[in-house]
N, C-alpha and C positions, 0 to 999 in steps of 0.2 A: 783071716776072715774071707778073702778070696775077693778082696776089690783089688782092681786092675788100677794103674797111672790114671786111665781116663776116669772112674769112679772119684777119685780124691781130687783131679781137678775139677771136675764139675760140681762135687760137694762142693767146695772152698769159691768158686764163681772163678776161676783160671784160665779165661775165655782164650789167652792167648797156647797158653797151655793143651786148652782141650783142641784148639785149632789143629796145632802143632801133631798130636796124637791122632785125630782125625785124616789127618795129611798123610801119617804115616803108616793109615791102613788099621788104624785101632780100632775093633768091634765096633759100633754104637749101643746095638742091643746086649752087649754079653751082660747078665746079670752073676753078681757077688753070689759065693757060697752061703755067706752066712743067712742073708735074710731076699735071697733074690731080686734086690733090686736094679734097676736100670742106671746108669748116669742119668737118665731125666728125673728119676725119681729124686737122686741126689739133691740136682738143681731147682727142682720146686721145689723139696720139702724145707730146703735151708735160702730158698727165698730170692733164687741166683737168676730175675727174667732176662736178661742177656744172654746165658749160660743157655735156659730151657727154650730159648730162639734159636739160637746157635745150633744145640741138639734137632731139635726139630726141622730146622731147614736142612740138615743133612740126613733127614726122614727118620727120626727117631718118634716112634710109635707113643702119641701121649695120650692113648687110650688103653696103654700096656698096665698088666697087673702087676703088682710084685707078689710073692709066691706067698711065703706063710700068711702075710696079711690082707693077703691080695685086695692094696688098694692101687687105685690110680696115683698118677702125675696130680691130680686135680685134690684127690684126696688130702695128697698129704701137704698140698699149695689151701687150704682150705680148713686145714687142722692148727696150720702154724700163724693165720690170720697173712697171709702174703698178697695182699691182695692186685697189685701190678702181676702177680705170674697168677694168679686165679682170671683177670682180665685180657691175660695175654692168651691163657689157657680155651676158657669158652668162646674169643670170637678167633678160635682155629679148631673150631668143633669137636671139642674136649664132649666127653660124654660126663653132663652133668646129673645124669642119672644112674651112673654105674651103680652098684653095691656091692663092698669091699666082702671079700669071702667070712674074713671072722666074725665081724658085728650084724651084717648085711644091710652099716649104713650109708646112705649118698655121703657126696660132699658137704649137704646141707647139716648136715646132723653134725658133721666133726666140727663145721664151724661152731657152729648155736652152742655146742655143746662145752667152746672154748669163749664163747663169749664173743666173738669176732664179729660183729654188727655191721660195719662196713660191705663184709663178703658175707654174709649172711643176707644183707640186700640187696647182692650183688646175684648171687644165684639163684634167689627169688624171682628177679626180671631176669635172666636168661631161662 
């Protein structure tokens, strides 16, 4: 499927892991064949905010899209109810207005859409 070491560490929160691969010159940005995602995407969407800090401080881009579904970082921290990496995400000026290429909708809508009240009143006051 074309995820690299760093992919599966950042999915899984392998902080020391992704350190270690970052050290060693590992892409940040390189996106997976299968569904082009980022490591950050990884790391938001399975809920890893250490992880999606980590990423980010070494300038990984969390206003990047991923390809066929093209959502954010934010999107998919927002779809899974994560809400420490949705707060980590807006006060580091995540674009809470993106809109994902296939549905063409914000974060707000994957929340609401999952029931996630918490982060759903969370990107209402951002």
């Amino acid at each position: 499927n074309g995820m690299t070491p760093l992919h599966f560490a950042a999915s899984n929160g392998r902080n020391t892991a992704v350190k270690f691969l970052i050290g060693c010159g590992a892409r940040i940005d390189t996106r997976c064949r299968s569904n082009e995602m980022k490591p950050i995407h990884f790391a938001a969407k399975y809920g890893h905010v250490t992880t999606t800090r980590l990423l980010h401080d070494h300038s990984a881009d969390i206003n990047a899209f991923s390809g066929r579904e093209g959502m954010t970082p934010l999107h998919y921290a927002a779809q899974m109810g994560h809400e420490d990496v949705v707060k980590f995400l807006c006060s580091n000026n995540a674009n809470f207005m993106a809109r994902c290429r296939w549905h063409q909708m914000i974060p707000l809508h994957y929340a609401a859409r999952n029931n996630h009240e918490v982060v759903v009143r969370m990107l209402v006051l951002y």
